[in-house]
N, C-alpha and C positions, 0 to 999 in steps of 0.2 A: 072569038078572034084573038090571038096571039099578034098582040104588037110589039112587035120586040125589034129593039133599035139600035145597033150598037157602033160606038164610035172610036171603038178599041177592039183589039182581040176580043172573039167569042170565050168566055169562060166556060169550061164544064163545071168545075167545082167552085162555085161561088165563096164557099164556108160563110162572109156576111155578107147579110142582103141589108138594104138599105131602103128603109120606104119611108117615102116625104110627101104631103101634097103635089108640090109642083114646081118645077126647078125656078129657085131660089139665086138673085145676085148673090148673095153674102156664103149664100153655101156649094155653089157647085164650082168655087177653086178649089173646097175642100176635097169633093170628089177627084178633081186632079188632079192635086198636090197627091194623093192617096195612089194613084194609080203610077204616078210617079216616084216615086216613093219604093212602090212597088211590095212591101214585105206585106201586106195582108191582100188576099183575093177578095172580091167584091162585087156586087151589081148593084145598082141604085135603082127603085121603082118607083114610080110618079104614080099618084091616083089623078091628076090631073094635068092636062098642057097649059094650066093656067100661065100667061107672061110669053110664052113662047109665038103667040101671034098678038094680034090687039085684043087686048080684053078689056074691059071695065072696071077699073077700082071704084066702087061705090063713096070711097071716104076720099078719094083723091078727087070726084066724078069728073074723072079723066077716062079716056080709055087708051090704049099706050101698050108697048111690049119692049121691053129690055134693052138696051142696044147696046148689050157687050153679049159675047157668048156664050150660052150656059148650054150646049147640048151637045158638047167636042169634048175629046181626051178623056173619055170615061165610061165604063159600057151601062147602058140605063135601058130599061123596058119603062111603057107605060100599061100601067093594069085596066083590067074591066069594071069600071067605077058605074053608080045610076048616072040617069041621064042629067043631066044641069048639073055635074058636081063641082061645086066651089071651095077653093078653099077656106071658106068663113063661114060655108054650112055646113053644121056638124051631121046630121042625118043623111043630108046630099054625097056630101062627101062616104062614102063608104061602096065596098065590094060588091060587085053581081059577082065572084067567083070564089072559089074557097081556094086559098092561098096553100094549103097542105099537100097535094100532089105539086107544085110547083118547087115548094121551097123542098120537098125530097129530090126532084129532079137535079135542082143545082148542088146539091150536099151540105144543105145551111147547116152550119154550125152555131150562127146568131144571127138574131134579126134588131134591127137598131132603129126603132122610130124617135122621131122629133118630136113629143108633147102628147097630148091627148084633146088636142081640139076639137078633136074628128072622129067621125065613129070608124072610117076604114084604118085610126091606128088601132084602138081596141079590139077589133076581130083581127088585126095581124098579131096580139098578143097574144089572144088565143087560139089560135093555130098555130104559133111556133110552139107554146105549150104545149100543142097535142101531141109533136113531133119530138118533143125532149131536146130544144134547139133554144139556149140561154137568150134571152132579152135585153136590148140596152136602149137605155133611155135618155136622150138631151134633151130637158123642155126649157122653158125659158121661165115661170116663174116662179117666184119668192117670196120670202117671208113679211116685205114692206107693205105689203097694203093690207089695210083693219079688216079684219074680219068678221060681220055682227055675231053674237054668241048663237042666234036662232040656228045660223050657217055651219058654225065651228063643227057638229057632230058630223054632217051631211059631206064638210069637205074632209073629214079625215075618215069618214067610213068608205068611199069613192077615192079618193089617190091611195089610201094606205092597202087600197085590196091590188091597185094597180102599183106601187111601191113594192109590195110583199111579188108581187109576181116578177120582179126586176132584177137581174143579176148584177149590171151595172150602170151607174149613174155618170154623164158626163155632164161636169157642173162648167157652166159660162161665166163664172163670177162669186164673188161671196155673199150677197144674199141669198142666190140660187140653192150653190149648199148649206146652207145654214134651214132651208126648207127642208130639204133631205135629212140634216140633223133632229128637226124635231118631231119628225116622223122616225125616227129609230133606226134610219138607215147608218151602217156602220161606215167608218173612215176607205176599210179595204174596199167597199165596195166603190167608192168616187173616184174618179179620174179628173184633174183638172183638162179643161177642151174650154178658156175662155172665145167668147163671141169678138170675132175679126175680120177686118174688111181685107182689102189687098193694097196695103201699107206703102208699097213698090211704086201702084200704077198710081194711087193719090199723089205720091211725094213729087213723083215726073211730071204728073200733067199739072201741076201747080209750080213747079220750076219752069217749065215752060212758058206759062201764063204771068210768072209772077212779073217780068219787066213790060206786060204790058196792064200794068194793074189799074193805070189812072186812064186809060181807054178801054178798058171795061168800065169801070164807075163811071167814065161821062156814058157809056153806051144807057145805062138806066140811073142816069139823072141825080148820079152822087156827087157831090160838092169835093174837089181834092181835100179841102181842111174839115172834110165830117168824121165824125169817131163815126164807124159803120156799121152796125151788130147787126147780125145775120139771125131770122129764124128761119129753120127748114126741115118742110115735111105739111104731114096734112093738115090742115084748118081744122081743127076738131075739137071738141069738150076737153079731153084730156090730154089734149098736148097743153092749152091755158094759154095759146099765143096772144091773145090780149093783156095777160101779165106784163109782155114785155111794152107794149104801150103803156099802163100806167107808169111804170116802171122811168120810160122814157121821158114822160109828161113832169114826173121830179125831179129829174135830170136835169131838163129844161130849165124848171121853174126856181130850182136853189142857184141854176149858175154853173152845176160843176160838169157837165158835159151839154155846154146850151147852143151845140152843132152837130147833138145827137142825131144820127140817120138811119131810120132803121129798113132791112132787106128781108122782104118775105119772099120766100122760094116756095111754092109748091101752091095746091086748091083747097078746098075742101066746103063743107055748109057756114062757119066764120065767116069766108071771104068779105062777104058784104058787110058785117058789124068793123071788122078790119078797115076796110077802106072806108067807114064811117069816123072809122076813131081818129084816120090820120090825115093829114093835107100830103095826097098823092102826087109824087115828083114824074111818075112812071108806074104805067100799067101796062103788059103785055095783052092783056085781056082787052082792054080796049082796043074799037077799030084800027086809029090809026098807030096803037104799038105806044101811046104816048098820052098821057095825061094832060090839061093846061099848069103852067107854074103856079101853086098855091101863092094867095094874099102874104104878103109880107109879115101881117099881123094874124097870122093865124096861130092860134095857140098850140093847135094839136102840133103832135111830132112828124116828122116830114116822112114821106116814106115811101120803097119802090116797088113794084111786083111782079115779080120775073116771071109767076107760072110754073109748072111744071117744067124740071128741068131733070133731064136722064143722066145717067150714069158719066157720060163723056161729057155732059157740061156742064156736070155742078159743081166743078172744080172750078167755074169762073166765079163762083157766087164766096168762094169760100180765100181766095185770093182777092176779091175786093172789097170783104167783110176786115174789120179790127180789130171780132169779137163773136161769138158765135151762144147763142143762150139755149138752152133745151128747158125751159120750163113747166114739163108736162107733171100729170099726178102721178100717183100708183096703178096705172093701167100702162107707165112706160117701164116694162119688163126688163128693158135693158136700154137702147138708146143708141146703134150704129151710127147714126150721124154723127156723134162725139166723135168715134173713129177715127170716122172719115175726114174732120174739123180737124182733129188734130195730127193726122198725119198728113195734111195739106201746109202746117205750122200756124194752126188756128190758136187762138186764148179760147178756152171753152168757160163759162158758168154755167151751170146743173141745179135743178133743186133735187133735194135731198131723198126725192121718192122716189126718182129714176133707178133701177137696177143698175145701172153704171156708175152712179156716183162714188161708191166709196175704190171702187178698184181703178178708176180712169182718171174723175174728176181733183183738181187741185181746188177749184173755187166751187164750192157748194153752198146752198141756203136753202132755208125754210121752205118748204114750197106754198104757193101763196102767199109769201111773205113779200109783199112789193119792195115796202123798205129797207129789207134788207138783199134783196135781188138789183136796189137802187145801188146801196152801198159795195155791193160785188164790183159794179160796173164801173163806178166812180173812182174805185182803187185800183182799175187795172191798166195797164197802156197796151200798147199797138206791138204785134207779137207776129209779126210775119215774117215767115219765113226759116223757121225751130220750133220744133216738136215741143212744145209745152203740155206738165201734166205727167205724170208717172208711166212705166212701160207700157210702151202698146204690145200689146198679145198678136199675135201672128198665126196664119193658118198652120205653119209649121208646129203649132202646140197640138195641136188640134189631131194632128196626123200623128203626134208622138201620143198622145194618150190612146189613141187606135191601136196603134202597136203595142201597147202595155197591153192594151187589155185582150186584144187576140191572143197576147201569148198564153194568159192565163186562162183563155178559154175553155169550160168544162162541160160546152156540151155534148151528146151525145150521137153517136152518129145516125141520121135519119135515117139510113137505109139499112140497121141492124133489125 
């Protein structure tokens, strides 16, 4: 069964196809910025409708679907995946159909997957190969995280056959390409395409919001004179959101921000070591939407928890925040919510593992380094309302390095 779904003119001649798991917030403006844009043709292929109805995030254990647009202004089919294909199972994820009669049908000239998570990118690699139709590649990770030496041979005999197979590389950042570098990939072949949210619709809905900022914080039980630091995203091992409670607990305990208050946005398996750690001002998760006010003398740092919040309202979380910290390890590949932090006129802190640190972040540290994640916090003040932190990157890079490298496109025609 051909599902083919289109929200734009039908294309005949495609020249790039585009296959991704499953339409993506962060990625499918790019698709329409692309299509607007207009100088390269296109189709974009889903192996899965993951997000596009409710689904289950396992690391959120939410279940939930998008609530901004991702499947307008751009022409997209979804392919014949196994059954249960998820985006996080690499097996599941892959093809019941061979992509070779299709991608001759539309005239690919290149096929351009996102990473290699999945096995249905691997078999779109080798089918465009069969076809003599060039490969490009955006993955998200980099050269930050250790690698044990037993590893070292197994990862570069597995990327460097999937490297050598790539005609070109779109890098999100500088440790990205700096991976690309040490596998022997050459300069001409990278495109810069850093990772960007939608700059525009953060900076408005936080204009909007920002004169009503001290009725938001009474909305989850923030104190008007609290320094406010915001964490947001999943409750997980490698985000380290417990960092930011010791973190806070020093804060306290020297004096130098001792009405620290700290805002958790989002779920995850944490949640309950979190709300152990902190005297809770506000819980959404609770029945009545509301915690009791902790003891006066409670040591721990105070703290609110908004839950899962989508697209169109966590622009509340980041205009009642003073401070926004991402403390995650080397499993944060990059780190969108910095973005999103800071084109809201967020102060961001980053530990130095995140994939975003060296191109976004102004305030970096150690990661696991409490005290000096302490000292970031203590040296910074209240930053709302300006873009704090070096260029934010825009989908419009994104669509310019498209264009470069279509024009230099050398594949060959599939239907010769």
């Amino acid at each position: 069964m051909d599902r083919l779904v289109y929200s734009a003119d039908v294309i005949n001649h495609a020249v790039l196809l585009i296959v991704t798991t499953h339409p993506i917030q962060y990625q499918t403006p790019i698709w329409q910025a692309l299509q607007q844009d207009g100088r390269v043709p296109f189709e974009v292929w889903y192996l899965t409708n993951f997000g596009t109805k409710p689904s289950l995030d396992q690391e959120f254990d939410q279940t939930f679907s998008w609530d901004i647009e991702t499947l307008s202004g751009y022409p997209h089919r979804f392919l014949e995946t196994a059954e249960g294909a998820t985006p996080t199972d690499f097996w599941r994820c892959r093809l019941r159909e061979s992509l070779r009669d299709r991608l001759r049908a539309v005239g690919a000239k290149a096929v351009w997957i996102q990473g290699w998570q999945v096995a249905g990118y691997w078999q779109t690699v080798r089918e465009a190969k069969r076809i003599g139709a060039e490969v490009w590649l955006r993955g998200e990770s980099n050269d930050l995280l250790p690698v044990p030496i037993w590893k070292q041979p197994v990862k570069r005999a597995v990327l460097g056959r999937l490297f050598a197979a790539t005609d070109k590389f779109f890098c999100i950042g500088s440790a990205n390409r700096r991976l690309y570098r040490k596998f022997g990939v050459p300069e001409s072949r990278m495109f810069a395409a850093p990772y960007a949210v939608d700059n525009e619709r953060f900076a408005r809905q936080a204009a909007i919001l920002r004169g009503r900022r001290a009725e938001v914080r009474r909305a989850w039980n923030i104190p008007d004179d609290a320094y406010c630091i915001l964490f947001c995203g999943k409750f997980i091992a490698k985000k380290r959101p417990l960092d930011l409670v010791r973190a806070a607990e020093k804060l306290r305990a020297s004096g130098q921000i001792p009405k620290v208050h700290l805002l958790f946005c989002g779920s995850g398996d944490l949640g309950g070591k979190l709300r152990d750690a902190c005297a809770i001002a506000y819980d959404a998760e609770c029945r009545d939407s509301s915690a009791p006010a902790a003891p006066a003398v409670d040591a721990r740092p105070r703290a609110s928890f908004t839950g899962f919040l989508n697209q169109t309202e966590i622009s509340r979380a980041y205009v009642a925040a003073d401070c926004l910290v991402l403390p995650s390890n080397h499993g944060e590949t990059w780190g969108l919510v910095v973005n999103e932090a800071m084109a809201s006129g967020l102060r961001c802190v980053v530990s130095d593992a995140c994939g975003c640190a060296e191109d976004l972040a102004d305030d970096s540290y150690p990661v696991g380094n409490i005290e000096a994640l302490a000292e970031k916090l203590s040296g910074g003040g209240r930053s709302q309302g300006k873009v704090i932190g070096k260029k934010l990157p825009a989908f419009s890079d994104t669509v310019a390095a498209v264009s470069a490298a279509y024009e230099t496109c050398q594949g060959h025609d599939p239907n010769s």
